[in-house]
N, C-alpha and C positions, 0 to 999 in steps of 0.2 A: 387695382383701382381703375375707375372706367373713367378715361381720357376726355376732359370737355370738349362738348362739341356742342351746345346751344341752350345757353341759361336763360331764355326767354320762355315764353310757350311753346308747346310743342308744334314743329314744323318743320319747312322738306329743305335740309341742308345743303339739294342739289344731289344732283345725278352718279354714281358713281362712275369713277373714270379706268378702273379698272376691276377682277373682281379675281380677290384669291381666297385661301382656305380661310375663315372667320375662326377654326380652331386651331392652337400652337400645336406643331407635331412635336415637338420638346419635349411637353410637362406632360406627367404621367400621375393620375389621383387614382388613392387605393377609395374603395368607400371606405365613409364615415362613419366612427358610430356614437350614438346618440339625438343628433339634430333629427325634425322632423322631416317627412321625405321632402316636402316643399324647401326648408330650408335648407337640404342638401344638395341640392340641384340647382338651388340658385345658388351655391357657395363654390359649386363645380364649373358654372356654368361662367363666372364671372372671374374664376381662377385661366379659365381656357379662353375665354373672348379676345380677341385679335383689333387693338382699336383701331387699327391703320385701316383694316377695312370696312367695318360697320362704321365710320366717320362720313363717308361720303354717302351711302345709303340715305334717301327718303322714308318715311313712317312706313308707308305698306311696304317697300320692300325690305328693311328691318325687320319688320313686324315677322314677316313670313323667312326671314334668315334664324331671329331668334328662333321662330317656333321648329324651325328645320334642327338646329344644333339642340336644342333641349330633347327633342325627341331621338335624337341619335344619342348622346351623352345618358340618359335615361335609358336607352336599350345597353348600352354597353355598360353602364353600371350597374343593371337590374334597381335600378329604380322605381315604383310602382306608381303609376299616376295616373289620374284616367283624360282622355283627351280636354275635357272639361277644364280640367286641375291645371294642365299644363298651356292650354289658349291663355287662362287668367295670368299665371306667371307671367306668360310671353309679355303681355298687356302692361303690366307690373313692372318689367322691365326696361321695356320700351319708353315708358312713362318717366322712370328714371335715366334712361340714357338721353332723351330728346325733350324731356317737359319739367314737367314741379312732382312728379312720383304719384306717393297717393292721390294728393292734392286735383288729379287733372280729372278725374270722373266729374269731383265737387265743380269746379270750374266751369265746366262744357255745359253741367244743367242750369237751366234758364228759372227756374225753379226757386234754385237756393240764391239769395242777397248777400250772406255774412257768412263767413266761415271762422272759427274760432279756434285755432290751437292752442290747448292747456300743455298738451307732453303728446308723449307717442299715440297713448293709447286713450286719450282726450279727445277726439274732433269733432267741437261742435258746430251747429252750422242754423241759420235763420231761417226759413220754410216758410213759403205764407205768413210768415208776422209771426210762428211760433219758433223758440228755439231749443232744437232739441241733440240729443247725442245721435254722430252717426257712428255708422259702421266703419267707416276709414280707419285705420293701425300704421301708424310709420313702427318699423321695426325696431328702433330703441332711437335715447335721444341725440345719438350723432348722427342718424337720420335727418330727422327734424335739422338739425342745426348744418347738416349739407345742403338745405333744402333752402331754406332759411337765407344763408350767405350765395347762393344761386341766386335768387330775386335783388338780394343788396349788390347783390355785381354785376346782373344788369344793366344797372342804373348809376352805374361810377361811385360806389358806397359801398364800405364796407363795415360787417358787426361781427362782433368778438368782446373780449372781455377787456377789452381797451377803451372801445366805441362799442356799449350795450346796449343805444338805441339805434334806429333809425327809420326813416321814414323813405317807402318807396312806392313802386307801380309796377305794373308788369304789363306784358304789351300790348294786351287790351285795354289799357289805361283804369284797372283795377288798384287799387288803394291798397298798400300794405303799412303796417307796424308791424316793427320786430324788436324785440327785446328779450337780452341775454344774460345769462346768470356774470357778474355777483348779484345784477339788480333782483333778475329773475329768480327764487329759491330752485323752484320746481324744474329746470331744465329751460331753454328757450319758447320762449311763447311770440303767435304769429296771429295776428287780428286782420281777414281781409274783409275790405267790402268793395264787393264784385261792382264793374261795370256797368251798366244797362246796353243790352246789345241794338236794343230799338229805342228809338225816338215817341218819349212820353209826352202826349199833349193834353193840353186841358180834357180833350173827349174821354181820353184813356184815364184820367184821373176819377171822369166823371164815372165812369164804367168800374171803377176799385172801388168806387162807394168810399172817396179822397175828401170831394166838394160835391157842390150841388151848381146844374146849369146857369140859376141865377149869380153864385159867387163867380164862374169862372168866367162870364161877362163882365161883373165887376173887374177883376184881376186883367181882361185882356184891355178893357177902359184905362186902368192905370199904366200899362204898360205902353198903349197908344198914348197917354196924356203926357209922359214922361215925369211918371210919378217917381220919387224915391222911395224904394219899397226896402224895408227890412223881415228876412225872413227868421222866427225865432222857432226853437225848441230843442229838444234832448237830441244825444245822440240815438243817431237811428232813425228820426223819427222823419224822413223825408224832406228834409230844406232842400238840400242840393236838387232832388228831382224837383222837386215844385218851381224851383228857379231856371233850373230848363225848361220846364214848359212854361213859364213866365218870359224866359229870354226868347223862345218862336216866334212874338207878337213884335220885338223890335225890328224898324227898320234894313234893310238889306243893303241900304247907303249909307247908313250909318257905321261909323269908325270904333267899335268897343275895346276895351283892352281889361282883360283878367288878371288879377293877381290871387294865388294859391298859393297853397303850403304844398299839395299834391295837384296835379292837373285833371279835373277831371268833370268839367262842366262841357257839354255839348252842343254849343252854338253852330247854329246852322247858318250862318250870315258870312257871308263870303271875305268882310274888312274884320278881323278879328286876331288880334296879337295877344298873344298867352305865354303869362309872365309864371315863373314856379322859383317860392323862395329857395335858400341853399345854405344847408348846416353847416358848420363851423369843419376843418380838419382838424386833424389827430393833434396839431398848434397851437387850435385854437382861435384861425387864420381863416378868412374867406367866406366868412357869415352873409348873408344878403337877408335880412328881413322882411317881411311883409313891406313896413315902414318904408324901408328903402325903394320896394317896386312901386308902392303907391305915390311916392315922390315924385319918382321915376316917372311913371305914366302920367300923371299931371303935363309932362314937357313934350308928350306924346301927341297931341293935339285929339285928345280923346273927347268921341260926341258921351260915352258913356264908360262910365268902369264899375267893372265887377267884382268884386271883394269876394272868394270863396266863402270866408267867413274871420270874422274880426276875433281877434281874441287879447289884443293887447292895446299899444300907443298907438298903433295902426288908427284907431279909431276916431284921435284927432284929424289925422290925415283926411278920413272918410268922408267927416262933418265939413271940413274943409272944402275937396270936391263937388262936393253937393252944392254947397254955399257960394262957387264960386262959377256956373253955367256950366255943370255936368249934369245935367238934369236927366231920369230917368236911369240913376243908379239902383246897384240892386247890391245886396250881403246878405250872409245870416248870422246870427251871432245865439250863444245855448240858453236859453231860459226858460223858464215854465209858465209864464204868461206876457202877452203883450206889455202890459207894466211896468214887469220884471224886466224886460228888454229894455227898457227906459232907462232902467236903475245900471243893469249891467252896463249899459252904455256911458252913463254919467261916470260910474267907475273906472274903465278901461280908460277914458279921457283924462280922469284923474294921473291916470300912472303915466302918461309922456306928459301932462301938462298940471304936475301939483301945485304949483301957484294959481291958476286959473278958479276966481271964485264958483262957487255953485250956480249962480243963477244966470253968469254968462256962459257954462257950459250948458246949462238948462235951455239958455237960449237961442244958441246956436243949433240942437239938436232939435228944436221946435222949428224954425227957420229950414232944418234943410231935411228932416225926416216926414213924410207923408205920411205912409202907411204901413203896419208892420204885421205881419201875419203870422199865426201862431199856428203850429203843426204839432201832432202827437201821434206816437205810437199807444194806441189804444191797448188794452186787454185781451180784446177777441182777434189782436194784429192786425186790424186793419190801421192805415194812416191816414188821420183827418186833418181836414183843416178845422181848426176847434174856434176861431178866435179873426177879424179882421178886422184892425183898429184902426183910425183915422187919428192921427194926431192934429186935435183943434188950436191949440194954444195955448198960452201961457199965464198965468191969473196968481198975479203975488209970483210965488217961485213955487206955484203946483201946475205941473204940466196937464191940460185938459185934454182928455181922451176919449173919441166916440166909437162904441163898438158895435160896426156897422153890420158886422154878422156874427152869435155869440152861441154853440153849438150847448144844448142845454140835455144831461141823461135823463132818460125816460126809467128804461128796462132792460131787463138782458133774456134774452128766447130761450129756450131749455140746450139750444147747442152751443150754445155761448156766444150767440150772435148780439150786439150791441144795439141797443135802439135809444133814438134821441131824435131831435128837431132843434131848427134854427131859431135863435129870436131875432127879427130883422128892427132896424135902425132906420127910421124915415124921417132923420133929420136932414136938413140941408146940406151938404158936406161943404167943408172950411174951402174945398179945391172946388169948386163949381168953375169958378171963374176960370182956374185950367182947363176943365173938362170941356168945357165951352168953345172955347181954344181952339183945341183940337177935333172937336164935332166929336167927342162922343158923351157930354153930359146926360141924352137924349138914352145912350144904350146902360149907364150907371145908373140914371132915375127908374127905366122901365123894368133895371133887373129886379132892382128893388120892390115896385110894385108886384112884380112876378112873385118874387119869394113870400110877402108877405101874403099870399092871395090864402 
């Protein structure tokens, strides 16, 4: 069994301080028969490894210890390998002594979004908006579930068949779920979605063919106006990035404060406290809710708070915030249309506040929701912004809504390219007099004019 030594990502555990044989002169291995030459050489190689001294080693000199000891252990076992075969073990090895194993190719490319594990021989992974199976193999599934409880211990958590979920990150501040058999049938399953390693702004969204120049003038108007924006749609389908490049436009004196399930919003504003709820123990002892942080942060003297995304009674709490001079919040919450974000919302309110009739949560959520924008992972994987609604107000107990930008399908190109156009909204928006405010009603009217041109 190889000795922990760094269940984060892969990185340089420091310098070794001394440096002895890496193999036991002790143990004596006949070769094997049966296994394939790769899997014998790695069964040899990990029977003879010495952790006291590959423990202090960094990645390349590791790297270049394993590939030393494989290639002796291979010559003195007549093992056949050809230099190719045995760099990739090395690699393989390494990957599991100092990183996440398989997992660390998938990781490093900037390429893939989501990674998916069904089982060993499962890894799927997100590509350009498509998702497909890769080539990755964990060896069987106490792999996987060594791999698996690496990332959950981490992060002071741990999963097994006691605690079969859990929610974590890894030290890029990549997003994990893990879940483990009795829930799991098929073996341990691991859902990541990977980090952004750069800083996405409106330009760059404008460049993914996201939005269009006149929306992301809108969007930086409301973010200067300090609108409260609600960001909706499926998983996957880009809230969290859009709300980073939403949250750029806020002030740099400004005091924000995060509350998450996982931390993984990237504000670049130097006053920024980032709050991360916390699962119950094996107890059942120690819970911290969204609800709670949002409480919490209210006593924080926050100019604005950010909701990763609402999913429960939090949602009271939200409406609250908003309503009470946090102006220029932002959340997202899952629905499939602007509307539907209305309704989910009305919902979620219901469940910490069932007494509360309909049309005074109707009314509060008109009162302190601005604009809600609606994102989609299209077919051809691009992610749009399909939908930007203005909430005008309230008429009897029907909430009135203007859809100031409504993303309408045209066609699809013979490569599966998607083609569609905006319908623009040139009504007077209900927030002028905000906009006004803040001097940028002038850049919200002209986008307008722009898009519809």
């Amino acid at each position: 069994m190889i000795a922990p030594m760094d269940f984060g990502r892969r990185g340089s555990p420091g310098a070794a301080t001394a440096r002895a044989p890496a193999v036991s002169p002790t143990v004596s291995i006949q070769p094997l028969e049966g296994p394939d030459p790769v899997t014998q050489l790695r069964m040899l190689f990990l029977s003879r490894l010495d952790p006291a001294t590959v423990s202090g080693l960094g990645p390349d000199k590791l790297t270049a210890e394993v590939e030393r000891l494989l290639a002796e252990i291979a010559d003195e076992m007549r093992i056949h390998l050809n230099g190719r075969e045995q760099r990739q073990l090395a690699a393989e090895l390494v990957d599991d002594m100092l990183g996440l194993g398989p997992l660390e190719p998938l990781l490093d490319d900037d390429t893939i979004n989501d990674i998916m594990v069904n089982g060993p021989d499962k890894v799927f992974i997100e590509q350009r908006g498509k998702v497909v199976l890769s080539n990755v193999r964990f060896r069987d599934i106490a792999h996987v579930a060594n791999i698996a409880q690496r990332i959950a211990a981490a992060v002071g958590r741990r999963v097994d068949e006691l605690s079969p979920m859990v929610d974590a990150r890894l030290a890029d501040g990549s997003r994990v779920n893990i879940i483990f058999p009795p829930l799991a049938l098929n073996g341990p399953c691991m859902s990541i979605r990977k980090f952004a390693r750069r800083i996405i702004d409106f330009s760059v969204l404008q460049t993914n063919g996201s939005l269009t120049q006149p929306m992301a003038r809108v969007l930086e108007a409301a973010a200067r106006a300090r609108l409260n924006v609600i960001i909706s749609g499926g998983t996957g389908s880009g809230k969290t990035t859009l709300m980073n490049a939403i949250s750029q436009m806020i002030g740099r004196d400004e005091r924000v404060i995060t509350v998450e399930d996982a931390a993984e919003l990237q504000l670049q504003q130097p006053h920024v406290i980032s709050l991360e709820t916390r699962p119950p123990n094996l107890e059942g002892r120690g819970e911290v809710t969204a609800r709670d942080l949002v409480r919490n942060a209210l006593r924080m003297r926050p100019d604005r708070i950010i909701i990763g995304e609402v999913r429960g009674a939090e949602a009271f709490d939200m409406l609250q915030a908003m309503n009470t001079g946090h102006d220029g919040s932002l959340s997202t919450v899952h629905a499939n249309t602007t509307r539907d974000a209305m309704t989910r919302i009305e919902n979620m309110v219901q469940m910490g506040q069932p007494n509360l009739p309909l049309k005074a949560i109707r009314t509060q959520i008109v009162s302190a929701v601005d604009l809600i924008v609606q994102v989609e992972r299209m077919r051809d994987g691009v992610r749009r912004v399909t939908q930007i609604t203005e909430v005008v107000g309230l008429e009897g107990e029907v909430v009135t809504m203007n859809d100031v930008f409504q993303y309408e399908f045209e066609s699809e190109t013979a490569n599966g390219e998607i083609r569609g156009h905006y319908r623009v909204s040139r009504m007077r928006p209900s927030c002028l007099q905000r906009l006004s405010y803040f001097g940028v009603d002038r850049m919200w009217m002209s986008a307008l004019e722009e898009a519809d041109r």
